[in-house]
C-alpha positions, -999 to 999 in steps of 0.1 A, spaced: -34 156 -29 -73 160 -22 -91 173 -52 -102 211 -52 -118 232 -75 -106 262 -68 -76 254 -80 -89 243 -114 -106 280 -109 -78 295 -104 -58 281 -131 -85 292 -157 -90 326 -145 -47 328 -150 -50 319 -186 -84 338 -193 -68 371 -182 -35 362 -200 -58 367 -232 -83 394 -221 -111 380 -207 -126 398 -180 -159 381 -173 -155 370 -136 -184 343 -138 -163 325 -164 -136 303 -147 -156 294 -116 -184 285 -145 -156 264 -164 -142 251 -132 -178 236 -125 -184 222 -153 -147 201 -153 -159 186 -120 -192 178 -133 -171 160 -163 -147 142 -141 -173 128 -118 -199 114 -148 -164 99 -159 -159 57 -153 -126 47 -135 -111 27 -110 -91 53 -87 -89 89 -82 -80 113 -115 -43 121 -118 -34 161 -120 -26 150 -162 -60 135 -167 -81 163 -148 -61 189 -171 -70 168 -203 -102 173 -193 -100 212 -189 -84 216 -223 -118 198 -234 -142 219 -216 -125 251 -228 -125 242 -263 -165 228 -263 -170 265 -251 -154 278 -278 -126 296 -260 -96 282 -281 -77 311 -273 -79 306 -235 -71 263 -240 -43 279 -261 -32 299 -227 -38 271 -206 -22 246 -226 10 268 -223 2 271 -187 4 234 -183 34 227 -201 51 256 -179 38 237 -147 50 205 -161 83 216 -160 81 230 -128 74 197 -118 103 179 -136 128 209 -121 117 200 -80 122 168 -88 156 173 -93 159 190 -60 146 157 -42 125 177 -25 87 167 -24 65 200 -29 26 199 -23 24 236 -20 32 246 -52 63 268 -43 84 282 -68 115 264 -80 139 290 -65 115 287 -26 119 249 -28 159 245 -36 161 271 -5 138 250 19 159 218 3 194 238 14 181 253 46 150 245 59 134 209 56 148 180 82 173 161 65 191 127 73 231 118 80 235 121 44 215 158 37 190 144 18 153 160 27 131 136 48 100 162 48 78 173 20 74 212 18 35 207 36 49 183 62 75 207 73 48 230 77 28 201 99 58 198 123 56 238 127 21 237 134 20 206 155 49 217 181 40 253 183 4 244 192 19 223 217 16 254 237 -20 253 239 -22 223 266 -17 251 292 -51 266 283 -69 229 283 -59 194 278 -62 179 244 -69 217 228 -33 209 210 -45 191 182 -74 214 173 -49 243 172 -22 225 154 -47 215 128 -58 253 127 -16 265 123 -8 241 95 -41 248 72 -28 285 81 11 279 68 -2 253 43 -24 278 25 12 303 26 -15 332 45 12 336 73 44 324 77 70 325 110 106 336 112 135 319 100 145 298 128 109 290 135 106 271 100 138 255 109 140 248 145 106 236 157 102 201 168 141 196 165 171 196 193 185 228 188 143 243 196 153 284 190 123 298 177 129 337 182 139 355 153 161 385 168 172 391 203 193 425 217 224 416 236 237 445 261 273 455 258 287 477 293 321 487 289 344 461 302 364 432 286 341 405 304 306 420 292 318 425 257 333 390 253 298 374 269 279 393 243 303 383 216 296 340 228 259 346 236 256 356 198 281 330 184 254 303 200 227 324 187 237 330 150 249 293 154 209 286 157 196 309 131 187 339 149 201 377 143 217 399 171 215 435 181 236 455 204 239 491 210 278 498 218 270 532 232 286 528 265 318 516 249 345 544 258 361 564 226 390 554 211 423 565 230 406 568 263 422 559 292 425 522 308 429 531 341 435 491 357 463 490 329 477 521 322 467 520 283 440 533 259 409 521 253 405 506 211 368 521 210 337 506 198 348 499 163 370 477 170 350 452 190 325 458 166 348 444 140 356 417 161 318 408 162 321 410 125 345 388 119 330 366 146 293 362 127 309 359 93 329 330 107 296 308 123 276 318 90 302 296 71 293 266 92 259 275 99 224 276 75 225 310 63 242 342 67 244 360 99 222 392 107 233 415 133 226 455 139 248 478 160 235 514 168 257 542 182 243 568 198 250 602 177 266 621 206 294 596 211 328 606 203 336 583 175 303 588 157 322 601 125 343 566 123 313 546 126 294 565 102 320 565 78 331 526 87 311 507 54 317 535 29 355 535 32 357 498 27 334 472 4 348 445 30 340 461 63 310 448 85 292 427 58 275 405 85 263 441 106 236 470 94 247 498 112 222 524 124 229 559 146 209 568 175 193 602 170 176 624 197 146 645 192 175 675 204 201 665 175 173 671 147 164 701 165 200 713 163 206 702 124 172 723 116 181 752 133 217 752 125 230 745 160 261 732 176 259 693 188 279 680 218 296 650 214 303 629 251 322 606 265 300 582 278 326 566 310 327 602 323 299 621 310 319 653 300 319 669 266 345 663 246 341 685 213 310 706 199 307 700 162 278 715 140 245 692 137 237 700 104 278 686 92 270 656 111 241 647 93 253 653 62 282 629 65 255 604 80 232 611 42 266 608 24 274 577 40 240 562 34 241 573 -2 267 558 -10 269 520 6 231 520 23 247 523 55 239 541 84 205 544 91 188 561 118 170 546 152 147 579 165 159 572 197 127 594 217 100 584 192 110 546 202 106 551 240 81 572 236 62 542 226 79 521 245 53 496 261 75 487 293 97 522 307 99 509 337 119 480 329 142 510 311 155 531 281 152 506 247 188 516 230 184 489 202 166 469 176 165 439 161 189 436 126 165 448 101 147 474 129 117 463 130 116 459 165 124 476 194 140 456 222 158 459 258 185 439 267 178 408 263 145 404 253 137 382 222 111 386 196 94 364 172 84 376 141 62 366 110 42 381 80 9 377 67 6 372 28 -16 402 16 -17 384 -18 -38 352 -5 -63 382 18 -76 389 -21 -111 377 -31 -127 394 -69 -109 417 -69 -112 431 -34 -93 429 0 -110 399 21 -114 420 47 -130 391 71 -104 366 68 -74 390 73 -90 400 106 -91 359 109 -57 352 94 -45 382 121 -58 370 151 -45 335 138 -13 344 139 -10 369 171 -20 336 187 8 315 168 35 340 176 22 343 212 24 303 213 60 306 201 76 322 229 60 291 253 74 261 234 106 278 218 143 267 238 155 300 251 198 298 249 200 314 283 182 321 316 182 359 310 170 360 278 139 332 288 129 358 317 131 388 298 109 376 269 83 358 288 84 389 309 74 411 282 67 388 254 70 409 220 59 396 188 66 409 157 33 408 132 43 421 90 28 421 57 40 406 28 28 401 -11 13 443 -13 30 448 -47 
């Protein structure tokens, strides 16, 4: 890899605060005088990693800091190992992940050949990222591909911002999902909730996470009026969806991610509330969330009744008290982490499209609010690397921000969209989804 001082800097300053010194001039000092060292050196090619730490283990102890060599030298054995440990993996890591990040992107994430063994280094992966999702930028003017891409990868190569899941794993490749999460709607017949249920198997067969709000579904033992029968209610095609995401996650690159929100004044509210905590085995592959109104935490403050309806005709089918409802939804989540609550009016309050219509759902860890099938892609900028002495970096976050609105803007242009209404509806309002990660 090319040769940089900072990282020599950095690698002092670890081992100079493992034994207490505080004197902020002294690794970039140290670091200095290492590259002053190497370069009065004689040889015939470029120092190896081994030879340029020899020669910080000199430089430390001709400064008479034999405690911080002392740290170093266990730093460097620590590292060595590291080393020796990705090796085993086969993987090839210039970014200096963690063992436990590079036997992940081994299993899950790299390009592999016909017999799974890696044919991309940890930085190349990043490359092909960078390089296909800039591929967006021809639209704006020709040849303006290759200075983006070159601006992407230095971004993911430097871990400041990093994509979505099937982002990491999709781009440049056949399969070309990109998006994250997307809602699916579920009406209430047979052929709706069976299209949702494929449209997510080839979803969650790509990497990405589903949600679907199953609202509309008519309660248990309502009538079928083409057959004569009763309806199953919502949590039973919800365990069918289940079943169905737990089944492509076998064959599949990691575990499916789905969210299903019921709205708080359906009938069955109390069965879908209760649904995780009665079993350990039910609806591993869902989170489950309730749909609360600004009017049902009115009624639970003030001790008020709550109606519950039946959403195929509208009519009320039993008033139960607001305040009991919400105490089986705390007890619930107390004791399995499941439900948890979408404000239903503070979402569309902010919703940034109402005339396209009410948002019902989110994606399956809620961080964003989508209509029927709209898509979002989402990614996270690394608050740890936005830290310079001592102090936020205030300039380059703003950089690494705008960076990356633009990357996940780019996404939606050059990602394959599964099906036509799901391409219209996310170009249409193109979402992105921008996080933070590394605060603690």
């Amino acid at each position: 890899m090319p040769f940089d001082v900072g990282r020599i800097e950095t690698a002092i300053a670890r081992a100079a605060r493992e034994v207490g010194h505080r004197d902020p001039d002294l690794p970039g000092g140290l670091a200095r005088s290492v590259a002053d060292a190497l370069a009065g050196e004689a040889r015939s090619g470029i120092p190896g990693v081994e030879e340029i730490q020899d020669v910080v283990e000199a430089q430390l102890a001709a400064a008479g800091l034999d405690d911080v060599a002392g740290a170093y030298a266990v730093y460097r054995r620590h590292h060595a190992e590291l080393r020796a440990t990705k090796e085993l993996t086969g993987v090839r890591d210039e970014l200096k992940l963690s063992v436990a990040a590079v036997t992940v992107l081994g299993e899950r994430y790299l390009l592999r050949d016909d017999r799974g063994r890696p044919v991309e280094s940890t930085g190349e992966m990043m490359d092909r990222v960078a390089n296909h999702v800039a591929g967006a930028e021809e639209r704006f003017q020709s040849g303006s591909s290759a200075v983006w891409a070159q601006r992407f990868s230095a971004l993911l190569r430097g871990l400041e911002f990093l994509p979505n899941s099937p982002t990491l794993m999709n781009a440049g490749t056949e399969l070309g999902l990109l998006s994250a999460c997307f809602v699916l709607p579920v009406a209430d017949s047979l052929h709706s909730i069976f299209t949702a249920l494929a449209q997510s198997a080839d979803i969650h067969q790509a990497g990405g996470g589903t949600g679907y709000a199953f609202t509309h579904l008519r309660p248990a033992g309502d009538s079928v009026a083409r057959t004569g029968g009763t309806a199953s209610g919502p949590l039973s095609f919800l365990r069918l969806f289940d079943h169905a995401a737990a089944v492509i996650s076998m064959g599949g690159r990691r575990r499916g991610a789905s969210m299903a929100v019921l709205d708080v004044s359906h009938p069955d509210i109390y069965d879908f509330v209760t649904a995780k905590s009665r079993s350990a085995s039910e609806l591993n592959q869902f989170n489950l969330s309730v749909g609360v109104t600004d009017r049902f935490l009115r009624a639970v403050g003030r001790g008020g009744g709550h109606r519950l309806v039946n959403p195929r005709t509208g009519t009320t089918v039993a008033t139960v008290p607001a305040a009991d409802l919400f105490t089986a939804i705390c007890e619930a989540a107390h004791r399995c982490g499941d439900p948890g609550l979408v404000f239903l009016d503070t979402i569309n309050r902010a919703n940034p499209t109402p005339a396209l219509g009410r948002i019902e759902a989110t994606n399956p860890c809620g961080e964003v609010p989508l209509l029927p099938y709209e898509s979002c892609n989402l990614g996270s900028i690394n608050l740890a690397r936005m830290v310079s002495r001592g102090g936020v970096d205030w300039d380059r976050l703003s950089a690494v921000t705008e960076l990356a609105v633009r990357f996940l803007d780019d996404v939606i242009d050059v990602s394959r969209f599964p099906f036509p209404e799901v391409e219209a509806a996310t170009k249409a309002t193109r979402k992105v989804g921008l996080g933070v990660m590394g605060l603690a």
